[in-house]
N, C-alpha and C positions, 0 to 999 in steps of 0.2 A: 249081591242085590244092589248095593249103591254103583257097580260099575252098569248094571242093567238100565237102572232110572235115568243113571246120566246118558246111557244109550239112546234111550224112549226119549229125554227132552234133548236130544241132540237131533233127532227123524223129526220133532213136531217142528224146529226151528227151520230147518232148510225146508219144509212141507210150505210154512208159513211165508220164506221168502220166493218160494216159486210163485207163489199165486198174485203177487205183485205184477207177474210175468202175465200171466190169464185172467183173461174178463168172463164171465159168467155168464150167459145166452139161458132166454125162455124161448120154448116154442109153441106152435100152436096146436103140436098135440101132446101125448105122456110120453113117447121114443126119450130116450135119454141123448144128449147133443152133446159135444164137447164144446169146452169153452172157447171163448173166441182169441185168437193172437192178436194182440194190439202193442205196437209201438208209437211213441213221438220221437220221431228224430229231430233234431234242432236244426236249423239252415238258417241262409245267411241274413235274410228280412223280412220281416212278414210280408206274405202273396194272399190275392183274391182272384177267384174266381179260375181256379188250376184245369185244366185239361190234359188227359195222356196223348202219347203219339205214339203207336203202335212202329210206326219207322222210325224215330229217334229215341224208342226205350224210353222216356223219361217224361216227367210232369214239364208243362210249360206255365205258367202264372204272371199276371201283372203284380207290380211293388205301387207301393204308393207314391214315389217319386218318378212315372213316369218309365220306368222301365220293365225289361221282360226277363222274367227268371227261367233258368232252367234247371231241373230238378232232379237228381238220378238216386232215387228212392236205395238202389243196392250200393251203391258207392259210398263209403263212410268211414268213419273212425269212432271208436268210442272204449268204454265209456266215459262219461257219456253219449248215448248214440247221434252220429251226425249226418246226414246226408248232402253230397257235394252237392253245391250249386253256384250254377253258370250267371252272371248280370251282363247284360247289356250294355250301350251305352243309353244315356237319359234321350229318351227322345222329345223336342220341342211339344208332340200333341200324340195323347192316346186317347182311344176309346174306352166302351165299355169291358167290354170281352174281348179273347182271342178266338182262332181256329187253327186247328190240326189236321193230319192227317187227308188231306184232298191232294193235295202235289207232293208225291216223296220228298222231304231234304225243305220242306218251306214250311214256313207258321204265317197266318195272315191277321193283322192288325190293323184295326180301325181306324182314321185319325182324319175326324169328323171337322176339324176349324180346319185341314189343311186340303178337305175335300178331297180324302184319295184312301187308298188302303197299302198300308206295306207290307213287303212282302220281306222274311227274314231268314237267313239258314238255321237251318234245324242244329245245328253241329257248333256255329262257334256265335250267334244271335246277329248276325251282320245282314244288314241291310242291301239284299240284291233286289230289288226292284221295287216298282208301284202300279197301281192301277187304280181306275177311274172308277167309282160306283157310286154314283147319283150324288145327292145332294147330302151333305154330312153324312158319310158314314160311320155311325157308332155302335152298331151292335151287328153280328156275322151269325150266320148259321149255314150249313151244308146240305143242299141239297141233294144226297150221294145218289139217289136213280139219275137223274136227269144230269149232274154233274155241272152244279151249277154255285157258285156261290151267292148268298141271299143277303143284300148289305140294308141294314133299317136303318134310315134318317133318324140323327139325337132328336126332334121334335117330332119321331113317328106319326107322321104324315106321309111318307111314301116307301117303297122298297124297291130297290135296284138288282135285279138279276146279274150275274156277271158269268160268262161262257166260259167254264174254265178250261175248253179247247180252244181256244181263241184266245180269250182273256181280252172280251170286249165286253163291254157293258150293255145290257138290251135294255129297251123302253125303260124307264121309270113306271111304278104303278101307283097313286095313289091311293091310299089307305084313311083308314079314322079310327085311331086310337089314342091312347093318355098315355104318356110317361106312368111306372116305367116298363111300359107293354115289351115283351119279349117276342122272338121268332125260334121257331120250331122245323127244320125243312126235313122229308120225307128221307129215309133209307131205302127207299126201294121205288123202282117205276120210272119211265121214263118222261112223261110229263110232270113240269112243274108245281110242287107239291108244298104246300106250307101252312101252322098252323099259326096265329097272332093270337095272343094269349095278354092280359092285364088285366087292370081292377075295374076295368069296364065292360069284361068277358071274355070272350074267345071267337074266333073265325077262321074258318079253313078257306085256303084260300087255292085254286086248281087252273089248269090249263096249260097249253102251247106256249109257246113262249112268245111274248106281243099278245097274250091273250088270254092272261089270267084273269079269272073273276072268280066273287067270291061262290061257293059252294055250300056256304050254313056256317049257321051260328048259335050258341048257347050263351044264357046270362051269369056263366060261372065265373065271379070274381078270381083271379089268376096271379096266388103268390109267384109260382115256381112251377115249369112245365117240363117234359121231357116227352119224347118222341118214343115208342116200339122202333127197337131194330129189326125184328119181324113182319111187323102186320102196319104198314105204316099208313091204313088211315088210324091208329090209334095213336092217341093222347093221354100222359097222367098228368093229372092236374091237383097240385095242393093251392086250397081253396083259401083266399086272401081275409086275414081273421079269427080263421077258424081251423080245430083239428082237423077238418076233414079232408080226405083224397079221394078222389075219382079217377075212376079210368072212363075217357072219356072215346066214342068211335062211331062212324057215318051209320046213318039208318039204312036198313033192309033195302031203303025206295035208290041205296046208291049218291042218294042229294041230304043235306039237314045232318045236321047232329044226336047224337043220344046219350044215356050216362049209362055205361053196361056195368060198371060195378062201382061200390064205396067203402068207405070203414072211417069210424072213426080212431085217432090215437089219443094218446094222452096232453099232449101240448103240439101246436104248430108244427107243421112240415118248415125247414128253412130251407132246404135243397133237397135236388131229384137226381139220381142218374139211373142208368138201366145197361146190363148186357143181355145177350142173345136169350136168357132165359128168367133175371131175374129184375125185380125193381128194388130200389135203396133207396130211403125213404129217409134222410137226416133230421131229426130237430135237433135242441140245443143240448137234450142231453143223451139221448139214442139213436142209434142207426138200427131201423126197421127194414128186414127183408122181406120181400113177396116172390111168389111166382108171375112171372109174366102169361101165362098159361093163352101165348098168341094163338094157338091154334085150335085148344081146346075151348077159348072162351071163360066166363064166370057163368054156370046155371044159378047159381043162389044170386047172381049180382054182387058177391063179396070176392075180397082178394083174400086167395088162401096166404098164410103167413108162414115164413118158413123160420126166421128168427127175430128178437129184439136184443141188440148190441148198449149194454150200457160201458161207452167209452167215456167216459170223462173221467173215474175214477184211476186211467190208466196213463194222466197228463200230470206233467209235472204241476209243483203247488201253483207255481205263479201265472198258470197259462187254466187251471182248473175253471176258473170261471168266465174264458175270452170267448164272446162271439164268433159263431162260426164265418167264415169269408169265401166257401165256396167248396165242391166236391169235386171229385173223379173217378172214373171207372178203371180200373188196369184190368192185365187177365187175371190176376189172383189177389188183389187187392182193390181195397176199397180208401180214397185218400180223401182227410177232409182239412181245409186249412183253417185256421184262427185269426182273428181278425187282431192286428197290431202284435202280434206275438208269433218268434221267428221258431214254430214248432210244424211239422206237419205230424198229422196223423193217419199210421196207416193201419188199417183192419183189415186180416187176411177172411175174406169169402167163405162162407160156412160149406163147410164137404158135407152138402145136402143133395 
């Protein structure tokens, strides 16, 4: 009998250390879900604002001193767990954000006081080129129908299209928005596609290129926005303030805006991302999944929920309570980073 008991609390002890391993997932209906896989790998400085690159396998991220990380989420050692990463050299002037993924083998970088944007290899972070995109350029988004890069002036007053078959800069357009109004450019279509999103609202903005204007606009205060890679006049929008999210998308008449679906959560959206089928909803202490349901729509106006991720419980002590500094989408992971603390976080996609 006493070799029996010591058996039974020898299963509860290794039971007890797995689940260190697994985070716990609600969903939104009774189906029973498996828990979520969550690691923090440690890397080499704390990054903001990470993005994947489907041709270079790996997270790309600004440091706070000026330089560009590169991040290879499967390459490590541990424990405990580490993920390599790449540093650059310090660059004199960065922007807000980076971008990915439009030119194989390049990362494109902002650097708004030196009027230009650089251009970096994806593979060792070296600086092969530059180009011209309007006046300060600070903040980048992709226009992928039209194949354009979308460059916002740091005092969002205008935006620079730039030909990324050419790699010339078209007209300047100006704009009227607040700091720190973000851009959003379409995944799909061949004219010029983009949404301005800030704490002053939203604006979709359309046309030729030399001849964009604006197409509608909404008064929805604008923490954190993200684009459908499906249906791209759609917008999600977490609402600056407040729990709420919206999926935001053009009216019936083709012109104007609408709000097709909401929900509220329990605290603040801090970041958005989205693949081809779902949405990832970050606040500070959950990662919210939905369906993106682009082609079915919302008839209730609500977003169905497929899971809620409580990650924090799965971060070391000293990183448990750091502000998040930015998310990303991979193909089977979901990565969020921590602000001042050299930890990423990565959440393996619910097999929903």
């Amino acid at each position: 009998m006493a070799r029996l008991l010591r058996g039974v609390r020898r299963v509860i002890v290794l039971a007890i250390g797995a689940v260190s391993l697994l985070v716990g997932c609600s969903t939104g209906g009774n189906a029973p879900h498996p828990p979520a896989s969550i690691t923090a790998p440690r890397i080499s400085v704390p990054v903001h604002e990470p993005q994947w690159s489907e041709h270079g396998k790996a997270l790309f991220a600004l440091t706070d001193d000026r330089r560009i990380a590169k991040i290879d989420p499967s390459a490590g050692s541990g424990p405990p767990a580490t993920a390599r990463t790449t540093l650059s050299a310090p660059f004199p002037d960065i922007g807000e954000d980076l971008v990915t993924g439009i030119t194989q083998g390049v990362v494109y970088v902002p650097q708004p006081h030196l009027g230009r944007i650089a251009l970096l290899s994806d593979t060792d972070l070296r600086q092969v080129g530059t180009l011209h995109a309007g006046p300060s350029p600070s903040y980048l988004s992709l226009d992928a129908g039209s194949d354009h890069l979308l460059a916002l002036s740091e005092d969002r007053t205008s935006v620079t299209p730039v030909d990324l078959h050419t790699d010339n800069a078209l007209p300047t357009e100006d704009i009227h928005a607040q700091p720190p109004a973000e851009i959003d450019g379409a995944a799909r279509g061949r004219r010029i596609d983009y949404h301005l999103a800030g704490p002053d609202g939203i604006t979709h903005y359309q046309g030729d290129p030399g001849a964009v204007d604006v197409d509608g606009t909404i008064g929805i205060p604008a923490e954190k926005t993200t684009d459908d890679l499906t249906k791209s006049s759609r917008l999600y929008v977490a609402e600056k303030g407040t729990d709420r999210l919206f999926a935001v998308d053009t009216k019936p008449s083709l012109h104007g805006l609408r709000i097709v679906a909401q929900t509220n959560l329990t605290e603040p959206v801090r970041y958005l991302g989205v693949d081809d089928t779902r949405l990832y909803a970050a606040t500070e202490h959950t990662l919210v999944v939905f369906k993106t349901n682009s082609f079915e729509g919302y008839p209730n106006h609500t977003f169905p929920i497929l899971s809620t991720i409580d990650f924090r419980s799965a971060l070391p002590a000293q990183a448990r309570n750091a502000e998040l500094s930015g998310l990303a989408v991979g193909p089977d992971q979901v990565y969020l980073a921590l602000k001042d603390q050299p930890y990423l976080v990565s959440i393996t996609k619910p097999e929903i």
